[in-house]
N, C-alpha and C positions, 0 to 999 in steps of 0.2 A: 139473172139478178146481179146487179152491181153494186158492189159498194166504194161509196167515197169515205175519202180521207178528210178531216176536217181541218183546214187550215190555222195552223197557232196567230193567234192574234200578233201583232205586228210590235215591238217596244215603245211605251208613248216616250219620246222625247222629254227628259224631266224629271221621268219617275225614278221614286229612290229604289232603289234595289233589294230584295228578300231581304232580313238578317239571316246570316250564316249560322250554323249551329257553334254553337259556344263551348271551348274547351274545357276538357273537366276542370274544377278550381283545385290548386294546388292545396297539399296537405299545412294547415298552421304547423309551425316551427315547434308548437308545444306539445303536438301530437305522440301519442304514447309508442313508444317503441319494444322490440320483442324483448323479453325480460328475457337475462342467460339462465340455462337450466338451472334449477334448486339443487343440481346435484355439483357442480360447479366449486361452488365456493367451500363443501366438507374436503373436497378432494384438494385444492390448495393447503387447506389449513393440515391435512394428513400427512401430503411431502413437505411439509416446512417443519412440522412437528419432528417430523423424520431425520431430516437435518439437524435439526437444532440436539435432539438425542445423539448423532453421529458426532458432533462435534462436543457435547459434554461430557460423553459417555467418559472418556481417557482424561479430561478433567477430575471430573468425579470418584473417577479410580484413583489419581491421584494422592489427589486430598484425602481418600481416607486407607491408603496405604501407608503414607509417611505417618499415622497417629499408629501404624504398628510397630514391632519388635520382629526382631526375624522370626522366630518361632510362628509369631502369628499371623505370618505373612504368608507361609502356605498351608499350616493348618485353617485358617477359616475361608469362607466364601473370598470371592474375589469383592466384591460390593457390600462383605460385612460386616459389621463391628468388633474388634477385638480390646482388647486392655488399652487404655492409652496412654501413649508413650512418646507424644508427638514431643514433648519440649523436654526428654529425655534426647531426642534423634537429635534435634536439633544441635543441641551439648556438644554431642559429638561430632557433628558435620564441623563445625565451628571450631576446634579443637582436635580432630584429627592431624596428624603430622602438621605439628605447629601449626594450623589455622591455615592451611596451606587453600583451603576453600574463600578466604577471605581477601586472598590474594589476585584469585583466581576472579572473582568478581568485580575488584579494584582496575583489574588490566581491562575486564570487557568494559565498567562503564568509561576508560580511558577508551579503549579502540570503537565502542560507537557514539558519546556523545562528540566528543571531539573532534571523532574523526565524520561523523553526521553533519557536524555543523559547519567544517571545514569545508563537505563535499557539496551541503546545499547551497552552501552561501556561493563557492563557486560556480555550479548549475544554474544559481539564480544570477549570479551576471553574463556568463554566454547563453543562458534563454533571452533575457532582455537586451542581448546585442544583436541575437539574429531577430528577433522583432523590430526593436528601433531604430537601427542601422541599416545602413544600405554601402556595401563597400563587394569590390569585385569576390565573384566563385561563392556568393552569401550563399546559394541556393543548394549548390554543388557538397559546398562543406558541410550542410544542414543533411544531405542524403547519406552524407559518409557517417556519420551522428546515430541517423538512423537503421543505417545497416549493422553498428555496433550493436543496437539493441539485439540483432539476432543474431549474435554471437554467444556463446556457450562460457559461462565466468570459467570450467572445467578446461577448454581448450585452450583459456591465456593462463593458465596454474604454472605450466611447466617453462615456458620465454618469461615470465615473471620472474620464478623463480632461479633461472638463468641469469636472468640482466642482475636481479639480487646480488646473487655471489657474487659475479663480476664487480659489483659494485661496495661489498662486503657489509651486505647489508643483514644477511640473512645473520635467524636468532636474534633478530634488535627488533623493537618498538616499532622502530619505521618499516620494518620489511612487512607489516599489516596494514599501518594508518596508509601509508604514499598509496600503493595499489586502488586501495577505496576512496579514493579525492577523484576518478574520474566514472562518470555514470550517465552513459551516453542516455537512459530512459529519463532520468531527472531532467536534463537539459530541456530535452522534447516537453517534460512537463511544462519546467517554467517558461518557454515560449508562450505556451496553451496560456497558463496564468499572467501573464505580461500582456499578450494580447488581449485580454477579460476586465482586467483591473486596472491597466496603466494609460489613458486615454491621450491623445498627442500634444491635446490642448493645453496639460497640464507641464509640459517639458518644453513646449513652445514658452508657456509666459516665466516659467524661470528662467529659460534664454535668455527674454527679455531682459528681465532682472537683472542681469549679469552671472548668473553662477555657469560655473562650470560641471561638464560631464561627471567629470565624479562624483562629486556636490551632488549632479541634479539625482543622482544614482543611489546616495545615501540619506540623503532627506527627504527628498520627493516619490520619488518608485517605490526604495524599499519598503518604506512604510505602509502603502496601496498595496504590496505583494506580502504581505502578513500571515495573511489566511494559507495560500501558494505555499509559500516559503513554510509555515508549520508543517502544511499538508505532505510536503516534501522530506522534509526533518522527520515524522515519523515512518516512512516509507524506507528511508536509509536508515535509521536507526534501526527499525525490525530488521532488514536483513543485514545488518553488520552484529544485530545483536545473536542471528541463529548463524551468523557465517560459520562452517567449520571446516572447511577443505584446504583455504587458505592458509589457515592458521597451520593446518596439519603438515601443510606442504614448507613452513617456511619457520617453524619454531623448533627447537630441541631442548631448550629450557624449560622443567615444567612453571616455574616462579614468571616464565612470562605467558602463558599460557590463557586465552580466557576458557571461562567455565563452560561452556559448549567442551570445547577439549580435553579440560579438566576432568569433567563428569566422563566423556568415553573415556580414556586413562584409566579410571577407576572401574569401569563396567569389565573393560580388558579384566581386571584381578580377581573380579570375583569367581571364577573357579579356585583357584588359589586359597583366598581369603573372601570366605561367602559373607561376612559383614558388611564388606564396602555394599552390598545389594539394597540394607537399607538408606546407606546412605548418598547413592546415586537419586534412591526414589525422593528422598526429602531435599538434594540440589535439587533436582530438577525442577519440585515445588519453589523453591525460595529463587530460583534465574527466571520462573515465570512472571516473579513479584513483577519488578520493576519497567518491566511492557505492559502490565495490566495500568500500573500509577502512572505512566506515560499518557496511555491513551484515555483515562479518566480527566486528568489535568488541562491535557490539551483539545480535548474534543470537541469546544466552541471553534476553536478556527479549524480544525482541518473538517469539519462537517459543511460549514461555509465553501472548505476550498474544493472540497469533490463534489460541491453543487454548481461551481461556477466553470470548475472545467467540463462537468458534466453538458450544460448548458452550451459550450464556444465547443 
């Protein structure tokens, strides 16, 4: 018994060809996607909860240790109420050795507005020169800039305060302000904000116009670098206003002293004299004033300015 094979019919010339099986169609765009676990979003809001308690907790204590008297400052809870006596404290902060606390405040908003506004305004013209300019080693000097930043403010204290003497600066005004006019991390910033804010088109058509570099620097740029330029100003301002090591290393007068200094000077006595204890606790309240009214006044620009350097 045999069997044949049946021979496949032959292709008619013409004919159109099977359709192919059709790929699966792809998912709409609006197609629901996996929800993150429900457990997710307790667990963020628990470590932020966390933090935010970390960081008010020594506020908190604060503020309700200066409304004490010393007696009641280790008799009751550390978080609890006692007599109050805050604007008795204050009398005497105010009023101790000649108001020597007032002085003490007068020299810090001298060494960081002044000296804040002196070091950004600077920062903000070699940020805007290594962006707009092109002049030989731009690149080179821009890395020496940067390798400042990782530098230790601790390891330039002591040829600081070398070159000082030398220079018979030390115990004088300027042996704080000079030191803080240069800020290799500001510089880097206003680059970031120069490039973000300052567009070419705008310093080409005053070209035009005729103005000059300076000119185009003071009317044109700075204005556009506002946000930058605040954003920068409270960044040097906070740390000229906690600076203390500087100070430490280059003052011997307490009348020039800021109150970072001031108040450790007085922590030093309280073995001695346990009074000054409350009256460290209620500086330290009243030196936090004026960085809290900083950053309320100014927080329309510098919240603009750490979204546009965020962004570049």
């Amino acid at each position: 018994m045999s069997t044949r094979t049946t021979p496949l019919p032959a292709p008619v010339e013409g004919a159109v060809p099977p359709p192919r099986a059709a790929h699966p169609a792809p998912k709409p765009p609006n197609a629901r996607r996996p929800r993150p676990r429900p457990t997710a979003k307790p667990v963020v809001n628990a470590v932020l909860v966390v933090f935010a308690l970390y960081t008010l907790m020594p506020l908190t204590w604060l503020l309700i240790a200066s409304t004490k008297n010393q007696e009641d400052l280790f008799a009751t809870d550390p978080f609890g109420l006692g007599a109050f006596h805050f604007f008795t404290n204050l009398g005497d902060l105010f009023t101790r050795n000649d108001g020597i606390f007032l002085r003490w405040m007068a020299n810090t908003l001298l060494y960081t507005v002044a000296g804040a506004f002196l070091t950004t305004l600077i920062s903000v013209a070699c940020g805007y020169a290594f962006d707009k300019y092109d002049f030989p080693g731009k690149e080179k000097l821009f890395g020496v800039v940067l390798v400042g930043i990782l530098v230790p403010s601790t390891v330039l204290a002591l040829p600081l305060y070398l070159m000082a003497s030398e220079l018979g600066l030390v115990n004088t005004y300027w042996a704080v302000l000079i030191p803080s006019l240069v800020n290799p991390f500001a510089v880097y910033l206003a680059r970031v904000f120069s490039e973000g804010y300052v567009p070419g088109e705008a310093l080409e058509a005053a070209r035009m116009d005729g103005a000059g570099e300076v000119r185009i620097f003071a009317r044109v740029s700075l204005p556009m670098l506002a946000p930058g330029f605040v954003t920068i100003f409270l960044f040097t301002f906070t740390a000229a206003w906690n600076s203390f090591y500087s100070s430490l290393m280059m003052l011997n007068d307490e009348k020039l002293y800021p109150v970072t200094l001031g108040l450790y000077t007085w922590y030093q006595s309280v073995q001695q004299q346990p009074e000054y204890y409350t009256l460290v606790i209620v500086g330290s309240l009243v030196s936090v004033v004026p960085l809290i009214v900083a950053f309320l006044c100014l927080q329309r620009f510098w919240r603009s300015g750490l979204t546009a350097g965020a962004v570049k």
